[in-house]
DRENMARZA-233374 format. One record per residue: x, y, z of N, C-alpha, C, O in turn; residue in one letter. Coordinates in steps of 0.05 Angstrom, whole numbers, always signed. Atoms other than C-alpha are relative to their C-alpha. Example, Ala and Ser with C-alpha at 12.3 -4.5 7.8 and 13.67 -1.06 7.14 Angstrom:
# DRENMARZA-233374
<n.c1:+18&n.c2:-24&n.c3:+0&ca.c1:+246&ca.c2:-90&ca.c3:+156&c.c1:+18&c.c2:+24&c.c3:+0&o.c1:+39&o.c2:+24&o.c3:+13&rest:A>
<n.c1:-16&n.c2:-24&n.c3:-1&ca.c1:+273&ca.c2:-21&ca.c3:+143&c.c1:-15&c.c2:+22&c.c3:+14&o.c1:-5&o.c2:+44&o.c3:+18&rest:S>
END
This chain:
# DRENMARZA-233374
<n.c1:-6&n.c2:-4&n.c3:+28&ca.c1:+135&ca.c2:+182&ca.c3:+1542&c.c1:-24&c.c2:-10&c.c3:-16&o.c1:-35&o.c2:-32&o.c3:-12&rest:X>
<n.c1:+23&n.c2:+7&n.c3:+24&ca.c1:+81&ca.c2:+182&ca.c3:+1484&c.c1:+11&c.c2:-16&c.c3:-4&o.c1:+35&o.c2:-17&o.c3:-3&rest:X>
<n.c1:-11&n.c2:+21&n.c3:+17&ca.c1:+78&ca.c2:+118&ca.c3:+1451&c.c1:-1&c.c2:+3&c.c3:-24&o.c1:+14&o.c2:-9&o.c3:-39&rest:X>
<n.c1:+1&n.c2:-1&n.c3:+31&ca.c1:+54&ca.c2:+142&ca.c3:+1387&c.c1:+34&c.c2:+21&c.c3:-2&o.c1:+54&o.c2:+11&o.c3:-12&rest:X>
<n.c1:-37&n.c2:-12&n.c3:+6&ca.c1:+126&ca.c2:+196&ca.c3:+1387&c.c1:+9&c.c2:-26&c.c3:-1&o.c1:+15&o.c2:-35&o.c3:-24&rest:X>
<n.c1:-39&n.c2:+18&n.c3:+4&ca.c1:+177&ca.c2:+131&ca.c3:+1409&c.c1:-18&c.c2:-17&c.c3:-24&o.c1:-2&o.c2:-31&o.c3:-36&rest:X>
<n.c1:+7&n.c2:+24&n.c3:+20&ca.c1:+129&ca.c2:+87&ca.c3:+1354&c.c1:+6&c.c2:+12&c.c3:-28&o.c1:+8&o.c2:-3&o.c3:-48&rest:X>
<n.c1:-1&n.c2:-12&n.c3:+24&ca.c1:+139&ca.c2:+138&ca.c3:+1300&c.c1:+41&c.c2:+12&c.c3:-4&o.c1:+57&o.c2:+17&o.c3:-22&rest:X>
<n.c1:-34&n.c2:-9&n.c3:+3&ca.c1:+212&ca.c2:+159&ca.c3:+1328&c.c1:+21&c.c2:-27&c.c3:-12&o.c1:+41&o.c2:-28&o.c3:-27&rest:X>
<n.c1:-11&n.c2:+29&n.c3:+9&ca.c1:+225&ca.c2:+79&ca.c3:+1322&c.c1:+8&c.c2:-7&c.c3:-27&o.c1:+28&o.c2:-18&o.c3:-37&rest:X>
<n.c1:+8&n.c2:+10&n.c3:+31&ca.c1:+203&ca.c2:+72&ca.c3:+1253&c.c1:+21&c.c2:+13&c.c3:-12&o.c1:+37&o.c2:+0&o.c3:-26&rest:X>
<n.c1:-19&n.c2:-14&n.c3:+1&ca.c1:+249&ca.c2:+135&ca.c3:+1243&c.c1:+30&c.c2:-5&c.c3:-7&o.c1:+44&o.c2:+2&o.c3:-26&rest:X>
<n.c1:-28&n.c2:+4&n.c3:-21&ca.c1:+310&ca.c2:+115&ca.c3:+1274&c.c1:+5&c.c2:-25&c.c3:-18&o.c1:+28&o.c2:-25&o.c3:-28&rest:X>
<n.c1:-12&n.c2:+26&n.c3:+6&ca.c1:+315&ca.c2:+46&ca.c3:+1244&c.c1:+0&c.c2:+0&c.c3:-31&o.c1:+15&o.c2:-17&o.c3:-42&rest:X>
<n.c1:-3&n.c2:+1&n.c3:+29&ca.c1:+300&ca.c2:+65&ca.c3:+1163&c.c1:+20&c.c2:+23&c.c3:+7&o.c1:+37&o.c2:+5&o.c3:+3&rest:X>
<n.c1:-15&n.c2:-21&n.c3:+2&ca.c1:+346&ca.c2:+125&ca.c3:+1173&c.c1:+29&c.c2:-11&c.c3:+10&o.c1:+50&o.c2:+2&o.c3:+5&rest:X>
<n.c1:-37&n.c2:+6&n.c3:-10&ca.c1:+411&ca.c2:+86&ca.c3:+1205&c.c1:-3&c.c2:-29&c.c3:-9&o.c1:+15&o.c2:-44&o.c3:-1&rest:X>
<n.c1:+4&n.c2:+22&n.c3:+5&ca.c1:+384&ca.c2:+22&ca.c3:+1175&c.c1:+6&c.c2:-24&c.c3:+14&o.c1:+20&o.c2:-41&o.c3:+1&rest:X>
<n.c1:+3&n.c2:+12&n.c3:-17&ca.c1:+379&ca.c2:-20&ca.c3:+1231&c.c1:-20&c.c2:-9&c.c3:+17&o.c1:-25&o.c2:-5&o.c3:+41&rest:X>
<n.c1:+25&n.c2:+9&n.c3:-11&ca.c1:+316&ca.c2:-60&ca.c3:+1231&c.c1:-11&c.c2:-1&c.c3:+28&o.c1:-34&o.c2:+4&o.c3:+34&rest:X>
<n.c1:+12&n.c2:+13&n.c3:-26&ca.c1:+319&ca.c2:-84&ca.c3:+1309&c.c1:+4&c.c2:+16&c.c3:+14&o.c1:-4&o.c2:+10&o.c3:+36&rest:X>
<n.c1:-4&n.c2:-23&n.c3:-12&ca.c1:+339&ca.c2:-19&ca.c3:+1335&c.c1:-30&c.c2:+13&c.c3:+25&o.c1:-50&o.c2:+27&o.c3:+22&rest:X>
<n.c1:+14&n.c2:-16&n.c3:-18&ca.c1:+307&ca.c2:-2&ca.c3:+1399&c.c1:+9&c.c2:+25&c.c3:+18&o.c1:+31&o.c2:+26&o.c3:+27&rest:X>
<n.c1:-10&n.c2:-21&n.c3:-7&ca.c1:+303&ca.c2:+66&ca.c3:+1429&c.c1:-5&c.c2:+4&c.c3:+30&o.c1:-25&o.c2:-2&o.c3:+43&rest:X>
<n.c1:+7&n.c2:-5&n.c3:-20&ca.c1:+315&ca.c2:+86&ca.c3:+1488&c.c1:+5&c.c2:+33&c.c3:+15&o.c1:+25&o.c2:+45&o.c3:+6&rest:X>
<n.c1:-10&n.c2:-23&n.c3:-5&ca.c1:+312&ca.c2:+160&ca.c3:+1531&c.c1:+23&c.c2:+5&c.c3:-2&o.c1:+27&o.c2:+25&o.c3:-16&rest:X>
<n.c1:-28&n.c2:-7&n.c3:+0&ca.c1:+383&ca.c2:+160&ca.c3:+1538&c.c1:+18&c.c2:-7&c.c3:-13&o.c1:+41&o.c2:-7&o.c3:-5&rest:X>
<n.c1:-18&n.c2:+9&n.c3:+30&ca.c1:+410&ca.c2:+137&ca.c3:+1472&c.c1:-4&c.c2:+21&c.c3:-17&o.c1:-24&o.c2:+32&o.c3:-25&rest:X>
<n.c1:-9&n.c2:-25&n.c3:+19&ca.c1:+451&ca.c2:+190&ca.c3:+1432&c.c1:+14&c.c2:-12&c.c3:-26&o.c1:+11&o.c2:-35&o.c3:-36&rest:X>
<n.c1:-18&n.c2:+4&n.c3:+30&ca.c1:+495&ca.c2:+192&ca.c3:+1369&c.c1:+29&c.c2:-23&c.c3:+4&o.c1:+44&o.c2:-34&o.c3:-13&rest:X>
<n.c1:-22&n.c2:+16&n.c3:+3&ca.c1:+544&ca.c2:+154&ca.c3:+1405&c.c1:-4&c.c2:-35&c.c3:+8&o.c1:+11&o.c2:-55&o.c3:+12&rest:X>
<n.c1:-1&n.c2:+31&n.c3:+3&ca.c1:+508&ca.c2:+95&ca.c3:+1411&c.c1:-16&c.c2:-23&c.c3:-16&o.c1:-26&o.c2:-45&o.c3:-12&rest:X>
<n.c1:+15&n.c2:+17&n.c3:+24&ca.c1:+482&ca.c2:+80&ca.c3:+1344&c.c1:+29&c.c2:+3&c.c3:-18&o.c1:+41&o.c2:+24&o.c3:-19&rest:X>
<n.c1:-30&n.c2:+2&n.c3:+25&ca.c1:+547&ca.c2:+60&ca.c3:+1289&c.c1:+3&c.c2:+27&c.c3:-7&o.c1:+20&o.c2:+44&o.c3:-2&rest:X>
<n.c1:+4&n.c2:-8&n.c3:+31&ca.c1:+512&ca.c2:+94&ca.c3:+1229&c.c1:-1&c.c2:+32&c.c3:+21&o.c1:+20&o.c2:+44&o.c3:+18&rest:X>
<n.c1:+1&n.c2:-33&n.c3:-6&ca.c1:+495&ca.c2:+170&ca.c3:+1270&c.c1:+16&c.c2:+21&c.c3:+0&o.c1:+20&o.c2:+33&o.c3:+21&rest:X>
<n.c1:-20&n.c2:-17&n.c3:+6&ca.c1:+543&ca.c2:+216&ca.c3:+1238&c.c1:-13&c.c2:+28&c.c3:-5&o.c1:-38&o.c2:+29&o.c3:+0&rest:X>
<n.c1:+10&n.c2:-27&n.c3:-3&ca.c1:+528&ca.c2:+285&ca.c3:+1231&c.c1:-23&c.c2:+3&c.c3:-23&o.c1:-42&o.c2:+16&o.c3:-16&rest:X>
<n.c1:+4&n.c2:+6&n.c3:+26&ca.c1:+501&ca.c2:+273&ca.c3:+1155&c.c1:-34&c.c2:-14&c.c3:+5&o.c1:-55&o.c2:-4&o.c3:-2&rest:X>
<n.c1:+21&n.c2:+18&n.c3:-12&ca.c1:+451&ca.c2:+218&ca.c3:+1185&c.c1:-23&c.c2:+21&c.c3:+22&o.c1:-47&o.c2:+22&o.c3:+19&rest:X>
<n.c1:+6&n.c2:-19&n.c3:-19&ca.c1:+432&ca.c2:+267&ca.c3:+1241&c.c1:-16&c.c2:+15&c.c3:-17&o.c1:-41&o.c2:+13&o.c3:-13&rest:X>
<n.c1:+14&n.c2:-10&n.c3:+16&ca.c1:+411&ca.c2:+307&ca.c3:+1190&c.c1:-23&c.c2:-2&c.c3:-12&o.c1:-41&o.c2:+14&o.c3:-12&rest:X>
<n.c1:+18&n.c2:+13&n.c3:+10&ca.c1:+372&ca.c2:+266&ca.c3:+1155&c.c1:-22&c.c2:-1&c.c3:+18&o.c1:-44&o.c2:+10&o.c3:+12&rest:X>
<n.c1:+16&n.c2:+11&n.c3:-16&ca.c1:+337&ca.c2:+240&ca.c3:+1213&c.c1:-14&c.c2:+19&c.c3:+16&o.c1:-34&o.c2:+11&o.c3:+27&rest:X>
<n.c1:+15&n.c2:-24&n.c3:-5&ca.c1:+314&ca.c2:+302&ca.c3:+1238&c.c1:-13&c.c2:+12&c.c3:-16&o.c1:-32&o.c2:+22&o.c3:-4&rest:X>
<n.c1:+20&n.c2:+7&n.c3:+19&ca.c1:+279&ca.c2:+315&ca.c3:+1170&c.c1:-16&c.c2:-14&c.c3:+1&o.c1:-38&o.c2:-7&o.c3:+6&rest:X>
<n.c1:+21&n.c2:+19&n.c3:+0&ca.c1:+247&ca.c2:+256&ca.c3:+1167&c.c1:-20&c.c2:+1&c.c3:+38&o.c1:-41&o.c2:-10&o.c3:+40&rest:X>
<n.c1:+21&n.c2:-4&n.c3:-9&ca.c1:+219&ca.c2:+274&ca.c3:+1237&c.c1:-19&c.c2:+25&c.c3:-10&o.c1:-42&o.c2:+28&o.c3:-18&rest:X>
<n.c1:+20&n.c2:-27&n.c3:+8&ca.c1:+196&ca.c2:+338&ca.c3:+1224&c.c1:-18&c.c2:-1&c.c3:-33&o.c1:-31&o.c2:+18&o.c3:-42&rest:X>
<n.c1:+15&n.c2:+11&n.c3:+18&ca.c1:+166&ca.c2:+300&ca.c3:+1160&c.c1:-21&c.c2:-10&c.c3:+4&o.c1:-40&o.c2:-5&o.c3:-10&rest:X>
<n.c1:+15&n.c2:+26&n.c3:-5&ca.c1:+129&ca.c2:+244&ca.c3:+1193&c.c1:-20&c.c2:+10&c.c3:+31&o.c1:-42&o.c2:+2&o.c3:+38&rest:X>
<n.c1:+21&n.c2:-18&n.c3:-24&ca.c1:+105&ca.c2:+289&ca.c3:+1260&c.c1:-10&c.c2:+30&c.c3:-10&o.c1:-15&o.c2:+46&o.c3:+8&rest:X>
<n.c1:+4&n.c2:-25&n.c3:+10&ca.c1:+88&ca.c2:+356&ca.c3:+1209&c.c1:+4&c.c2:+20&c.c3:+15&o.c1:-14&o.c2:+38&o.c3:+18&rest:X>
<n.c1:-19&n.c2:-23&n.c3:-21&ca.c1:+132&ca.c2:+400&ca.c3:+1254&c.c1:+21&c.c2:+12&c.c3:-10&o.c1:+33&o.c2:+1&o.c3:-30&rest:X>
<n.c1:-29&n.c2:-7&n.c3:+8&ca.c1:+190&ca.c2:+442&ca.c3:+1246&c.c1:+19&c.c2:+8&c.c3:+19&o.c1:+13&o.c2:+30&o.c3:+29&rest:X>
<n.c1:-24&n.c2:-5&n.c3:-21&ca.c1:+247&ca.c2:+448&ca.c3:+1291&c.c1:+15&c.c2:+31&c.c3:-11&o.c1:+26&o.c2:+38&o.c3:-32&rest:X>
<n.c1:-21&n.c2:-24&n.c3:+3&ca.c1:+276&ca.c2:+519&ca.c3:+1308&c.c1:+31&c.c2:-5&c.c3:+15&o.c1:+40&o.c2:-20&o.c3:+31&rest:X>
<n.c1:-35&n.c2:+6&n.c3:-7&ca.c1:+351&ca.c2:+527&ca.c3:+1316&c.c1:-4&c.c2:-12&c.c3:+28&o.c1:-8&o.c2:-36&o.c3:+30&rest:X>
<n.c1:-1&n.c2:+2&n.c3:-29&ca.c1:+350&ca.c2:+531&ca.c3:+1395&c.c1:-11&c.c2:-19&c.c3:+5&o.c1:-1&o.c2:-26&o.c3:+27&rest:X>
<n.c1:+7&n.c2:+20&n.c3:-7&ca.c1:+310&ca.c2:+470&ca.c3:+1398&c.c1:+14&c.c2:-21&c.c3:+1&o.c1:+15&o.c2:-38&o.c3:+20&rest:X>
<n.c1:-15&n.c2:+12&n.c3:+7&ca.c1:+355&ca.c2:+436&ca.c3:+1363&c.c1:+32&c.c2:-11&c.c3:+8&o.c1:+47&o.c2:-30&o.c3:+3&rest:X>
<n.c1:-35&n.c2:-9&n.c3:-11&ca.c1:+421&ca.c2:+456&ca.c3:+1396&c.c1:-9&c.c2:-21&c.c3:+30&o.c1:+5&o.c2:-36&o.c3:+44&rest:X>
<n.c1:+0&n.c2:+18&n.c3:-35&ca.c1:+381&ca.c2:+424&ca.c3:+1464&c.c1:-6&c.c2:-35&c.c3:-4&o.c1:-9&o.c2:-54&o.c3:+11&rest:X>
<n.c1:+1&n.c2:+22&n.c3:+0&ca.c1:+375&ca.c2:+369&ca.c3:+1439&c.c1:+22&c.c2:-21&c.c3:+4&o.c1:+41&o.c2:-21&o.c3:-12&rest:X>
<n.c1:-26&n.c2:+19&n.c3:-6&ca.c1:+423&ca.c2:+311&ca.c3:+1467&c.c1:+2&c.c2:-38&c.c3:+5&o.c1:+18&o.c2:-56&o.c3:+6&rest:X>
<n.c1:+2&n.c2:+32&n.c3:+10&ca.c1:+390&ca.c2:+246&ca.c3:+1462&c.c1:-33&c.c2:-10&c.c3:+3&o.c1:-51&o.c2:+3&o.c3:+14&rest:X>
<n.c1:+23&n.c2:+4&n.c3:+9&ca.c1:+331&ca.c2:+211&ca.c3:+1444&c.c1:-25&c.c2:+7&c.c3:+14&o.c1:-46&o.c2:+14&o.c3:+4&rest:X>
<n.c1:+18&n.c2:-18&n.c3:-12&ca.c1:+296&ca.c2:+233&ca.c3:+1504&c.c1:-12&c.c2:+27&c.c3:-1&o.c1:-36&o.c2:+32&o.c3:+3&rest:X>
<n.c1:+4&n.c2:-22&n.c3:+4&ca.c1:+303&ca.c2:+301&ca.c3:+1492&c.c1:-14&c.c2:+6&c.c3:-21&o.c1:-29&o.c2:+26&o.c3:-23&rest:X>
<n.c1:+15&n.c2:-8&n.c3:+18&ca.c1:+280&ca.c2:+292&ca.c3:+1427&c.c1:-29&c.c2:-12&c.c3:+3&o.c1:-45&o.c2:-7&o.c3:-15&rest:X>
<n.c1:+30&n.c2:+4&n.c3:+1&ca.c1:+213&ca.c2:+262&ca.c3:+1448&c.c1:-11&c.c2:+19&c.c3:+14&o.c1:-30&o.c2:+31&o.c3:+4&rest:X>
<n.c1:+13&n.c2:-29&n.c3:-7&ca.c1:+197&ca.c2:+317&ca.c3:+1494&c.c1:-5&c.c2:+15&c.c3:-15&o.c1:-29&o.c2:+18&o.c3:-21&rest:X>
<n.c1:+3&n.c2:-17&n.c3:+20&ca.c1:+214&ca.c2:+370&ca.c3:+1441&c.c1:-20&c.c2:-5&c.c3:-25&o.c1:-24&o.c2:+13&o.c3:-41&rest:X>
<n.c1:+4&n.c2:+8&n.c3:+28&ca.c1:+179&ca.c2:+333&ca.c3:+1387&c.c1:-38&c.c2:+2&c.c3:+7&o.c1:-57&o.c2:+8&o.c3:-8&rest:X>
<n.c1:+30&n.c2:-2&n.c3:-5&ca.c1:+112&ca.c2:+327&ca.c3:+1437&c.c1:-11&c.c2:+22&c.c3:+16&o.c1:-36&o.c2:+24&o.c3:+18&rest:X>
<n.c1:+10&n.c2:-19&n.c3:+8&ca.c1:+113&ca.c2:+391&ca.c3:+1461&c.c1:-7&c.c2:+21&c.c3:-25&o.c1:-18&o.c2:+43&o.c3:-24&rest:X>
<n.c1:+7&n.c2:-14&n.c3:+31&ca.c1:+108&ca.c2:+413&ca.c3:+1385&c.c1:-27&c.c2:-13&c.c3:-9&o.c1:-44&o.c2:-1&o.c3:-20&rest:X>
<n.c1:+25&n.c2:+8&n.c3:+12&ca.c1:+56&ca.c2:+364&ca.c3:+1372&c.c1:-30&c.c2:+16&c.c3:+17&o.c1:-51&o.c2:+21&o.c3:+6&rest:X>
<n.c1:+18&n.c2:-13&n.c3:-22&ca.c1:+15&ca.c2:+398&ca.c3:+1437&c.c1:-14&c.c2:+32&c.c3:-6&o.c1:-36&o.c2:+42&o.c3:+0&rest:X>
<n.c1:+13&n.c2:-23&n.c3:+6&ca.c1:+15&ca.c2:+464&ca.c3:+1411&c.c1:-9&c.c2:-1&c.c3:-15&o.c1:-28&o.c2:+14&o.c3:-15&rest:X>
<n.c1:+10&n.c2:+1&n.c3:+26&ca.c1:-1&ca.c2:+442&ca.c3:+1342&c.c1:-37&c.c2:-12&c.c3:+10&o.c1:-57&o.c2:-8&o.c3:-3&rest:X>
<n.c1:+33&n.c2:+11&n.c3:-12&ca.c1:-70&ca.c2:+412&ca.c3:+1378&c.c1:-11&c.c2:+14&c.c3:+19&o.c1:-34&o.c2:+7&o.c3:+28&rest:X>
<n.c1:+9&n.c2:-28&n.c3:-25&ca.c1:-76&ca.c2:+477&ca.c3:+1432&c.c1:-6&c.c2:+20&c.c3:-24&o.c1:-18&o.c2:+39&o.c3:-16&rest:X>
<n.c1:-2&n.c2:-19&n.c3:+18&ca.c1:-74&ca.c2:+516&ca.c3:+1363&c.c1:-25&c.c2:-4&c.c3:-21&o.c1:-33&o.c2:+16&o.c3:-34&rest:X>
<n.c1:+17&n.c2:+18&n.c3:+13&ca.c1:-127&ca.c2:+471&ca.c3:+1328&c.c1:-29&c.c2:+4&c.c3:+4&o.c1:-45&o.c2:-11&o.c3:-7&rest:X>
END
């Protein structure tokens, strides 16, 4: 796992469900943060695709199932954006 993705997913994750000490891990989903309601989810997938200048297509989205998944998805987007460069 990139450290700059989980250092920027971190930063993420913890202003978006407001939970300063919040550590992430691959296999932490929606059901094991309080605040991660669908609403939040929302949010927080904006603010990545804010803070990594990416955009998530539907299908990417749908595979997504927990934080792991979203660092893969998040760093093969950053990969092409730097194969494209």
């Amino acid at each position: 796992m990139e450290n700059k993705t989980l250092d920027g997913l971190t930063e993420i994750f913890r202003k978006v469900f407001a939970e300063p000490g919040l550590v992430l891990t691959e296999r932490m989903s929606s059901r094991d943060v309080e605040k991660w309601d669908s609403l939040a989810h929302l949010i927080m997938i904006k603010e990545v695709e804010t803070y990594f200048h990416i955009s998530f297509k539907i299908r990417e989205l749908a595979s997504i199932q927990n934080v792991g998944d979203l660092i893969c998805v998040v760093d093969s987007k950053l990969k092409d954006q730097s194969n494209n460069h």
